[in-house]
N, C-alpha and C positions, 0 to 999 in steps of 0.2 A: 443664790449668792454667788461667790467668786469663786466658793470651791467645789465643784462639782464629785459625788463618787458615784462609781459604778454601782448599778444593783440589779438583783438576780430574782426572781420570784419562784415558787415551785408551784404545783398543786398535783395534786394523788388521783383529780379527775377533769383536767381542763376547766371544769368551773369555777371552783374557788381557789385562788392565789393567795399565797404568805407570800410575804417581805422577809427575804434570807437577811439575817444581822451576821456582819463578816468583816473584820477589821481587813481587812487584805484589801479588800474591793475598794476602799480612802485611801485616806492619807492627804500628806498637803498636795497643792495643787489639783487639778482637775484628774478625775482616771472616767476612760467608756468601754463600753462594752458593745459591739460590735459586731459580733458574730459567735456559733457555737456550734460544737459536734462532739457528738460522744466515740471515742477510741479506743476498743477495748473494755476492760474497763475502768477507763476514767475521763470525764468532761472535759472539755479543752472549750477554753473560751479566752476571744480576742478583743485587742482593741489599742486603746491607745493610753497615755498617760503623758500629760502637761505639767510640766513644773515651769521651766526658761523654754526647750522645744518641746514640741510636739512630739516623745517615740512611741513607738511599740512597743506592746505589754500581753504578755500570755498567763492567765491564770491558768491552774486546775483543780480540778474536785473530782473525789470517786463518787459522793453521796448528794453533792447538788448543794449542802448547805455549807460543810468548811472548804472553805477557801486558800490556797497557795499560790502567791505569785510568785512568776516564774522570773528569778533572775538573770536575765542572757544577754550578755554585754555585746552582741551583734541586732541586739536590738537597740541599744543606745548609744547612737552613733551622730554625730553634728548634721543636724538639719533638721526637716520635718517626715517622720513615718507614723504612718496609721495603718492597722489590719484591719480586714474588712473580713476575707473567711476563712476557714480553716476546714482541711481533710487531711486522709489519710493513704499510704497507698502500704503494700508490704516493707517496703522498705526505708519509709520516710514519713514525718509529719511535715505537710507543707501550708502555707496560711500566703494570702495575697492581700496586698494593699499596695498603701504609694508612699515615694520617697523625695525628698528633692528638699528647694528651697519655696518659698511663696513666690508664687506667679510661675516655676518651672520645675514641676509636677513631672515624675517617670512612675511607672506599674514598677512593681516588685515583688518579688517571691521569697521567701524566707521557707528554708527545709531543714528540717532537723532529723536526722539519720535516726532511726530506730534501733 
């Protein structure tokens, strides 16, 4: 349909996968999910979310199945951002994707201090 959400799968042994149920991961307009790595511990996982633009959106989870989005007003900024991945270094969480308008597309990095 028109409204796309994000979804997460698990499984305990590479073969069989559930379908995590997680309000977080909707909502109106489109949300993706993009990329993922675990930090500590707790999961970080990226992507994007559509309503009017396109921005960036960072969940996390300690356990894989509830879900938090992360609300960080440097990611909803006028234009179009999407994350693509996400690491970590000692002093920072950093995630990369792009930023711009349609048709003039720049790389970006987004760091959040630890």
């Amino acid at each position: 349909g028109d409204d796309l959400d994000a979804a997460v799968w698990v499984s305990p042994d590479g073969h069989d996968w559930e379908r995590v149920e997680s309000r977080s991961l909707g909502g109106s307009g489109d949300q993706a999910l993009a990329g993922v790595a675990v930090l500590d511990s707790e999961i970080i996982a990226v992507g994007y979310e559509r309503i009017a633009d396109r921005n960036a959106a960072v969940w996390r989870s300690s356990d894989a199945t509830d879900w938090i989005r992360c609300d960080m007003a440097s990611l909803s900024v006028a234009g179009f951002q999407e994350l693509f991945a996400v690491g970590a270094s000692d002093e920072a969480i950093i995630a990369v994707g792009y930023t711009g308008e349609i048709g003039d597309w720049d790389a970006g990095i987004w760091r959040l201090t630890r």
